[in-house]
Wavefront OBJ file of the C-alpha trace (Angstrom):
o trace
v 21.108 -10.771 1.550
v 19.542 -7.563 0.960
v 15.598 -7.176 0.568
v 12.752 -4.882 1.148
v 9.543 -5.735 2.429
v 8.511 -2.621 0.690
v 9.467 -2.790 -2.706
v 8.413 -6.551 -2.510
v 5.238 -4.893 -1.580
v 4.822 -2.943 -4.742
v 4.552 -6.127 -7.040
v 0.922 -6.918 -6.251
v -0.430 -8.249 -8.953
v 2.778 -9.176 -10.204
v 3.867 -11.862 -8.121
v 2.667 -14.812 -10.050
v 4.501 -13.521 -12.741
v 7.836 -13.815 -10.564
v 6.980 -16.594 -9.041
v 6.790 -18.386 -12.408
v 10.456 -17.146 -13.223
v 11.653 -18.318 -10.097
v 10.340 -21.733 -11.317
v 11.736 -21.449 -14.214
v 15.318 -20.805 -13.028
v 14.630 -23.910 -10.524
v 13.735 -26.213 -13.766
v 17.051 -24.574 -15.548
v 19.121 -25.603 -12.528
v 17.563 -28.907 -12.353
v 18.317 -29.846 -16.419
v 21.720 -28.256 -15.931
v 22.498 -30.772 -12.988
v 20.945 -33.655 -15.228
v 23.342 -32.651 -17.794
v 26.241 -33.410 -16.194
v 24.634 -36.975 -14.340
v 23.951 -38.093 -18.074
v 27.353 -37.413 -19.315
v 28.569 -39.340 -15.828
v 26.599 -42.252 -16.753
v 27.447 -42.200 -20.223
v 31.662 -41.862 -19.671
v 31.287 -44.057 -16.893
v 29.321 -46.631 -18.923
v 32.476 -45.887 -21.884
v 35.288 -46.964 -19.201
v 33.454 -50.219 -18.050
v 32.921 -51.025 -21.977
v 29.080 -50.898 -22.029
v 27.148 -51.726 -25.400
v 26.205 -48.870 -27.432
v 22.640 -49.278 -26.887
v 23.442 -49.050 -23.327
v 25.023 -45.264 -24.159
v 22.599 -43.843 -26.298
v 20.062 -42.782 -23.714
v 22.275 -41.014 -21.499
v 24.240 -39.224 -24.591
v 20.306 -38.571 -25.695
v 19.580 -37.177 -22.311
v 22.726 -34.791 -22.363
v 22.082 -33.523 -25.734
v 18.467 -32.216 -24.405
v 19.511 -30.370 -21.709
v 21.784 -28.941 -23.271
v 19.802 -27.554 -25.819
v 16.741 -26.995 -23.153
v 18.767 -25.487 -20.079
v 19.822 -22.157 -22.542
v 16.233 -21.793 -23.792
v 14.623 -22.035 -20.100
v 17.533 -18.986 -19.035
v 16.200 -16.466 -21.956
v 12.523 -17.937 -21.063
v 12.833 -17.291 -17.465
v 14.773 -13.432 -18.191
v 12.676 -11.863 -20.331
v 10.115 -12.915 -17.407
v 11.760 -11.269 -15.262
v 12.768 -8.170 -17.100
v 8.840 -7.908 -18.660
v 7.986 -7.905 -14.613
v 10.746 -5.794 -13.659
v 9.364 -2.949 -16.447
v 5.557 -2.945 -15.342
v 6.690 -2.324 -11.837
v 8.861 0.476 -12.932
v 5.732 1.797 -14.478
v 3.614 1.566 -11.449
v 6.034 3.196 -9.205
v 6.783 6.597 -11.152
v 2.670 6.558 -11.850
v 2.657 6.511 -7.729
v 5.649 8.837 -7.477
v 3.914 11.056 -9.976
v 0.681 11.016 -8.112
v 2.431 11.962 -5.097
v 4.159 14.419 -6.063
v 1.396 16.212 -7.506
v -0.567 15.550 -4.050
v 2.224 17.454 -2.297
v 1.422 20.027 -4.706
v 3.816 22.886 -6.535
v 4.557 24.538 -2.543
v 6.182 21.680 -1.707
v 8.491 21.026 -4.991
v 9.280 24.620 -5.034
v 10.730 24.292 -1.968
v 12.597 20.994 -2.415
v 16.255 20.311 -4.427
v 15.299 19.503 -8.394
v 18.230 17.504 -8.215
v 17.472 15.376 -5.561
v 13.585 14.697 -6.273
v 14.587 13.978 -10.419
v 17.481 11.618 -9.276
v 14.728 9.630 -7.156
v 12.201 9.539 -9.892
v 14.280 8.627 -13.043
v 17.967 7.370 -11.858
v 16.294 5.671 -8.418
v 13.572 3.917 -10.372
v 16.051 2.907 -13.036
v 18.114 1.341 -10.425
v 15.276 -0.721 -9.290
v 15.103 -2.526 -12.504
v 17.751 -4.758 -12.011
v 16.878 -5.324 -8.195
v 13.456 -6.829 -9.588
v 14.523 -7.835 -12.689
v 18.279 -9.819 -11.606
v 18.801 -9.763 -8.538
v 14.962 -10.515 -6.647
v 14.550 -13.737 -8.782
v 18.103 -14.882 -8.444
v 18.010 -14.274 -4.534
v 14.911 -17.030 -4.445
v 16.892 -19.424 -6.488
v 19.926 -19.273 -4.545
v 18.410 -19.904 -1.661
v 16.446 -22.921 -3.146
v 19.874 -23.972 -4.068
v 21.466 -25.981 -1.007
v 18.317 -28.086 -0.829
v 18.316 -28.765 -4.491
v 22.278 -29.621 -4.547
v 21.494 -32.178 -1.179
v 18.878 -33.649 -3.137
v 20.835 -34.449 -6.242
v 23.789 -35.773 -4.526
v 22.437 -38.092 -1.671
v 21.032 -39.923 -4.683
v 24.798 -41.127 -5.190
v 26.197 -40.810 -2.259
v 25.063 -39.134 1.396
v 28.712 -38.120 2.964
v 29.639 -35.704 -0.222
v 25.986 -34.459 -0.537
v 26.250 -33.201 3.332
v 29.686 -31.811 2.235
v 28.267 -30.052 -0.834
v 25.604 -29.156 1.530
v 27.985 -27.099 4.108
v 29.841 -25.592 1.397
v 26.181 -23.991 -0.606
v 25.375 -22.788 3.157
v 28.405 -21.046 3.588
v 28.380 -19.487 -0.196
v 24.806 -18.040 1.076
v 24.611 -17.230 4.217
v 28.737 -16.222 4.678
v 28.577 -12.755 2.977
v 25.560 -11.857 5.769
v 28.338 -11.028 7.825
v 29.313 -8.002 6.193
v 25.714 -6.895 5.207
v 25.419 -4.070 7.490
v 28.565 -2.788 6.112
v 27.824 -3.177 2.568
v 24.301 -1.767 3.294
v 26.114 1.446 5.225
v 28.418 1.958 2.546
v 25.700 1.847 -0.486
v 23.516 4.424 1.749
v 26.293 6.696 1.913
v 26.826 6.630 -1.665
v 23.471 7.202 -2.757
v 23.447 10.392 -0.186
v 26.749 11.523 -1.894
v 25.216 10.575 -4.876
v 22.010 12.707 -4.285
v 24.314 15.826 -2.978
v 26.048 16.104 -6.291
v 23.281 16.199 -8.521
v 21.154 18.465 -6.662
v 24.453 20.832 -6.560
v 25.089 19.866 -10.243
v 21.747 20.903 -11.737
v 21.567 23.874 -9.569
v 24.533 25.275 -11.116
v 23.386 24.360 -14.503
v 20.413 26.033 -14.332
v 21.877 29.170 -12.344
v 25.178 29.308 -14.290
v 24.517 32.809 -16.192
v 23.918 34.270 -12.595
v 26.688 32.345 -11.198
v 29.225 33.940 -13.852
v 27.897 37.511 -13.066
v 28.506 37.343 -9.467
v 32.527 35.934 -10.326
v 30.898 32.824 -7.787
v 31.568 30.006 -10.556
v 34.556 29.248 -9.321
v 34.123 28.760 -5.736
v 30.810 26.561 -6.758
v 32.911 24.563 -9.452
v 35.431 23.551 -5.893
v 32.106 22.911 -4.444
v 31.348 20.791 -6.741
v 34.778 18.933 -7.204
v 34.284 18.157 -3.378
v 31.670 16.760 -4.065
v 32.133 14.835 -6.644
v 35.369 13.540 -5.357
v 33.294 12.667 -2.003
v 30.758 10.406 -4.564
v 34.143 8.862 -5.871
v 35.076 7.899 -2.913
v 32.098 6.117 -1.329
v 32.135 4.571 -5.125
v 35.327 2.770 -4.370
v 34.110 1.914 -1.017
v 30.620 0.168 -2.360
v 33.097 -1.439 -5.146
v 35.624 -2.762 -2.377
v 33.125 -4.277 0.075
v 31.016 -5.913 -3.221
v 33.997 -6.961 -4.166
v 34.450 -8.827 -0.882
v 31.189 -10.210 -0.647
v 31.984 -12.325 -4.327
v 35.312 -13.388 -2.683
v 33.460 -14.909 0.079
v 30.966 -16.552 -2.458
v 33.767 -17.568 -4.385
v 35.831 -19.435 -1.990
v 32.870 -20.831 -0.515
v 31.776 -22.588 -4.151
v 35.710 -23.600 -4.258
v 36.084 -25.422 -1.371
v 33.095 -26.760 -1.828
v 33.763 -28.269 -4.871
v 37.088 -29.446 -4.324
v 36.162 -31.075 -1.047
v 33.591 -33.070 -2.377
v 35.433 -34.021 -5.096
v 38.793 -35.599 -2.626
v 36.078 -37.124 -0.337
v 34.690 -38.849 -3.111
v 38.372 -40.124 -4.855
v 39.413 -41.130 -1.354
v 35.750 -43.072 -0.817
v 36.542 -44.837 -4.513
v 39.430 -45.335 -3.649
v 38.133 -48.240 -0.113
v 35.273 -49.089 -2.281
v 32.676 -46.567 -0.924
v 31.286 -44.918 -3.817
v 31.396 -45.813 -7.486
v 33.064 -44.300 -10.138
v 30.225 -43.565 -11.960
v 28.890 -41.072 -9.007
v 32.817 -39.870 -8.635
v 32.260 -38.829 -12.397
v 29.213 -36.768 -11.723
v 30.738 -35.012 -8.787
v 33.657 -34.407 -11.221
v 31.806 -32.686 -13.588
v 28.764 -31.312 -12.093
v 30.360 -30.020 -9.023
v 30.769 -26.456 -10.518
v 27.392 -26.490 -12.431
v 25.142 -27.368 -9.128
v 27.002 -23.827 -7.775
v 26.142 -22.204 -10.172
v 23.009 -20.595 -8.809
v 25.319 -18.822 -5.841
v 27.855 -17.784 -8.472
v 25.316 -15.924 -10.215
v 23.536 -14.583 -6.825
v 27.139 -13.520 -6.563
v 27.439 -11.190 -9.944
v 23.796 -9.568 -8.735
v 24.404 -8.956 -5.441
v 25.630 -5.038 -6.589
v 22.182 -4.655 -7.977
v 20.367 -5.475 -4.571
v 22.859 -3.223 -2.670
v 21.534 -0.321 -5.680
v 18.299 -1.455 -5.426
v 17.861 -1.044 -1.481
v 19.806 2.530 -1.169
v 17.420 4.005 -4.505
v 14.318 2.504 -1.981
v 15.237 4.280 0.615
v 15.182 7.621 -1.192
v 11.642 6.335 -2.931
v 10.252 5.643 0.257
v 11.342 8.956 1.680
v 9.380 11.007 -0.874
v 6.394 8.288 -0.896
v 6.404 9.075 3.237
v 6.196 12.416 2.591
v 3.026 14.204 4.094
v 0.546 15.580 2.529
v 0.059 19.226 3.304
v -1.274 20.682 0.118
v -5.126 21.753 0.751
v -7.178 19.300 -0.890
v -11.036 19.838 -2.883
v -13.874 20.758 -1.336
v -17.037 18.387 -1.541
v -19.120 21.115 -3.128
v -18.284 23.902 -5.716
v -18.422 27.153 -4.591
v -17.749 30.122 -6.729
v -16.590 33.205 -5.950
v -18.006 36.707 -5.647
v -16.171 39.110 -7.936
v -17.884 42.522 -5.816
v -15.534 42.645 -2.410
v -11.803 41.761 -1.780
v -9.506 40.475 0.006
v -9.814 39.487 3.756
v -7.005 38.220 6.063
v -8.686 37.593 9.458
v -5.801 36.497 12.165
v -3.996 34.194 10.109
v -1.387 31.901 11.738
v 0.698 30.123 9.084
v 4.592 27.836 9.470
v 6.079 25.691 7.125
v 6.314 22.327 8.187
v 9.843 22.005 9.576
v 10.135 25.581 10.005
v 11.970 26.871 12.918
v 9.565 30.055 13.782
v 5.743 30.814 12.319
v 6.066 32.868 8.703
v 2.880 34.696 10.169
v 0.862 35.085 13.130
v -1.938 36.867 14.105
v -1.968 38.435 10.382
v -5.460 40.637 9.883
v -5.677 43.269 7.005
v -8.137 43.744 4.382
v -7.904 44.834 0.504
v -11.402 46.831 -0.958
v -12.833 46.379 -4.284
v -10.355 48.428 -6.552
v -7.472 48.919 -4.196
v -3.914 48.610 -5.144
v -1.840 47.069 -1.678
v 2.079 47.030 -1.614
v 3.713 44.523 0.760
v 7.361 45.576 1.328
v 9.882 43.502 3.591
v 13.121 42.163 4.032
v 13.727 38.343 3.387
v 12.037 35.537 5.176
v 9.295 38.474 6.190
v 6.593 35.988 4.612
v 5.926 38.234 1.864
v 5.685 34.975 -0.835
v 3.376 33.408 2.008
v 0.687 35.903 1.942
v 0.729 34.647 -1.973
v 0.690 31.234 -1.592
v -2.394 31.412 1.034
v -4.480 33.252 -1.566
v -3.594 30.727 -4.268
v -4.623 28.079 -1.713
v -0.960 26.435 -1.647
v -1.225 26.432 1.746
v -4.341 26.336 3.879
v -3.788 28.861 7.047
v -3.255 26.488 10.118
v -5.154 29.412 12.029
v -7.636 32.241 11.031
v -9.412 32.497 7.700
v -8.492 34.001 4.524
v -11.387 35.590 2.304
v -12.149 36.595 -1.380
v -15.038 37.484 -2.031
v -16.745 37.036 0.969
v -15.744 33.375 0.984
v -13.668 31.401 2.659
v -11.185 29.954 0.793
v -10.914 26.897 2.331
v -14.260 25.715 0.848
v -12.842 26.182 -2.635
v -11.012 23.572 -5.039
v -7.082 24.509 -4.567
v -7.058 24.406 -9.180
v -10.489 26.560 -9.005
v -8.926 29.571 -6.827
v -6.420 30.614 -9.708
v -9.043 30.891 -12.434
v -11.348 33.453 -9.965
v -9.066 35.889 -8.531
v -11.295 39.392 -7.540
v -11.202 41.757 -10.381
v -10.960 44.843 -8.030
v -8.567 44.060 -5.848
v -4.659 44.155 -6.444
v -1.650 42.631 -4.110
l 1 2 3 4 5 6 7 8 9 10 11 12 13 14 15 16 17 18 19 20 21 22 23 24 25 26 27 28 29 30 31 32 33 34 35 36 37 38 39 40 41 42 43 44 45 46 47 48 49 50 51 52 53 54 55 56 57 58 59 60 61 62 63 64 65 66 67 68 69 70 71 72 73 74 75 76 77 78 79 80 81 82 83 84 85 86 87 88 89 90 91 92 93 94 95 96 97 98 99 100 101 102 103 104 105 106 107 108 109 110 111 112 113 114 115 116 117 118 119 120 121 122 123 124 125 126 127 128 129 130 131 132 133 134 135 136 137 138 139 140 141 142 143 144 145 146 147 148 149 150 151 152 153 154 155 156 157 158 159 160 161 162 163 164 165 166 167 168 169 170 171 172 173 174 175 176 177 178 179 180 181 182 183 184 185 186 187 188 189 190 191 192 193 194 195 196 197 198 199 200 201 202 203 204 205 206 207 208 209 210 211 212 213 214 215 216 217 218 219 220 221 222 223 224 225 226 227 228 229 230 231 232 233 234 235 236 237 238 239 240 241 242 243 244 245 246 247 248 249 250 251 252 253 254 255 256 257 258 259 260 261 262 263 264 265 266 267 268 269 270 271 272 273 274 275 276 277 278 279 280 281 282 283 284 285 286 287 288 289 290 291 292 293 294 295 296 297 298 299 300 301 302 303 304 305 306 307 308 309 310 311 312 313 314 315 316 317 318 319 320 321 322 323 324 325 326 327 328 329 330 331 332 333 334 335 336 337 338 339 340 341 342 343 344 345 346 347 348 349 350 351 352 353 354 355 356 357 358 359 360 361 362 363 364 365 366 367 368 369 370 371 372 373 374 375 376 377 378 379 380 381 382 383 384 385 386 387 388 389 390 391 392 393 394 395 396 397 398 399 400 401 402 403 404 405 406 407 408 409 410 411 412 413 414 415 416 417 418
């Protein structure tokens, strides 16, 4: 099965909510498995010629569940959906927040692409993970008890039978979890390549065509996108094995509980009456697992669009952050760079070091360079982007580290010029 501690984390608050439609699919499962012991009782009290009095309460007792068990289904998914959309909202509000704690630096050095597919096609994807497949994981694995339950009431040997078989169904496609979790991650990177390359060449297209490049970047891109087909088919083949395992688990199961019980009518151990029920309800008391097995694409989805969410919510924090006091800036000297030492994070070599020059009131400065010379840098530490991880950068006469990061725009020195 496929979970995450994390994203079960992020429905605080929320949880009773699920927990209710969790109940809820439990009650639905139970009235579907009464359904079919009514309509056992009432064909088996038919063959044995019972009075009609004698059929009317279990007829009366199918009847209801059938018309309750649909009602508790749209009951329990609109639950679950409602859930699913408030904890859609409170993730982008935290993926929001975070991303304006990182500040512009940070996004302007990061793929659009990568950080929009996170925020709207990630979150998206996590709908269905809390909304179908989270609830439906808890009821499946409520399931084997419930079916032993049921069926020791009528007889003990299939119920252990039944028992084995709902095991297998949930536990048997464990086995290839790592794979299916491997291939999904891969998929979501390919994924995450193609639409950062994609809306790069969108946006860069008119510069693309006047440099003759959009051509080699469209092969780019079919590489890509054939790459993303591939690991497609490869998610789709091993899901695909996952419900064949569920499948011939719920089967088996099935069809050896229902020759055990002919054979056990057949010496006299069991009645026909409980041979009926296994008849007829030995599809519907699997059908919990059958339905895990339709969702289990959605928790594969849901765990590789975490693991980009996570990435970006793991993301430090480097952006200078507000002062406790106000200060304001004076307008009458300029600019001061006092041995400045400044790298990126993740950079290979420092963008400046040992950096000292000073701009006077009125003085127009030119910084020339080649690319990579930290030109942009020397911008970004006066806006307060960046906070200088050595030395001190002045306006004013002030150090702009005691200044609000949104103030420092809104009071540049009206002498100097960079």
């Amino acid at each position: 099965m496929h979970f995450d501690l994390r994203l079960w984390r992020m429905t605080t608050g929320l949880r009773g909510r699920i927990a209710l439609a969790i109940l809820l699919g439990l009650l639905a499962l139970a009235i579907g498995i009464a359904r079919f012991a009514f309509l056992g009782q009432f064909l088996a009290g038919l063959f044995r010629g019972a009075p009609t009095a004698e059929l009317v309460l279990p007829l009366v007792g199918a009847l209801v569940a059938v018309l309750l068990r649909p009602w508790l289904d749209h009951v329990r998914t609109m639950i679950a959906h409602r859930t699913a959309a408030r904890v859609q909202e409170t993730l982008r509000g935290r993926l929001y927040d975070k991303i304006v704690a990182l500040g512009p630096a940070w996004f302007g050095a990061e793929r659009t692409g990568g950080v929009m597919l996170s925020i709207v096609d990630g979150v998206e994807q996590l709908q269905t993970f809390f909304g179908q497949y989270l609830p439906q994981v808890s009821i499946a694995a409520c399931a084997p008890i419930a079916i032993f339950a049921f069926m020791a009431f009528w007889d003990v040997p299939v119920a252990i039978v039944m028992l084995g078989a709902a095991l297998f169904t949930l536990l048997a496609p464990a086995v290839v979890h790592e794979r299916t979790g491997r291939a999904s991650r891969a998929r979501q990177q390919a994924f995450k390549a193609f639409g950062e390359e994609f809306l790069d060449a969108m946006q860069g297209l008119p510069t693309l065509k006047a440099f003759g490049q959009s051509r080699s970047y469209g092969r780019m891109l079919a590489d890509k996108a054939r790459a993303l087909s591939d690991s497609t088919f490869l998610v789709l083949g091993t899901s695909i094995l996952t419900r064949g395992i569920t499948d011939l688990g719920t089967a088996f199961g099935a069809a050896a509980a229902l020759a055990l019980g002919a054979y056990r009518v057949r010496h006299g151990e069991m009645t026909i009456e409980a041979l009926l029920i296994v008849l007829m309800a030995g599809t519907e008391i699997f059908r919990p697992l059958r339905e895990l097995r339709a969702v289990l694409h959605q928790g594969l989805t849901g765990q590789a669009a975490a693991a980009g969410i996570n990435a970006l919510l793991d993301t430090p924090v480097t952006a200078p952050a507000a002062p406790g006091v106000a200060t304001t800036v004076s307008r009458d000297t300029g600019i001061v760079f006092e041995t400045v030492g400044f790298a990126y994070p993740g950079g290979r070599r420092a963008a400046h070091q040992g950096l000292s020059f000073r701009i006077a009131a009125g003085e127009r400065v030119g910084v020339v360079g080649p690319s990579g010379s930290g030109k942009s840098t020397i911008v970004r530490l006066l806006l307060r982007l960046h906070d200088p991880q050595s030395g001190t950068v002045r306006i004013g006469g002030t150090d702009l580290r005691t200044l609000d990061p949104l103030a420092v725009p809104r009071h540049p020195p009206a002498a100097s010029r960079i």
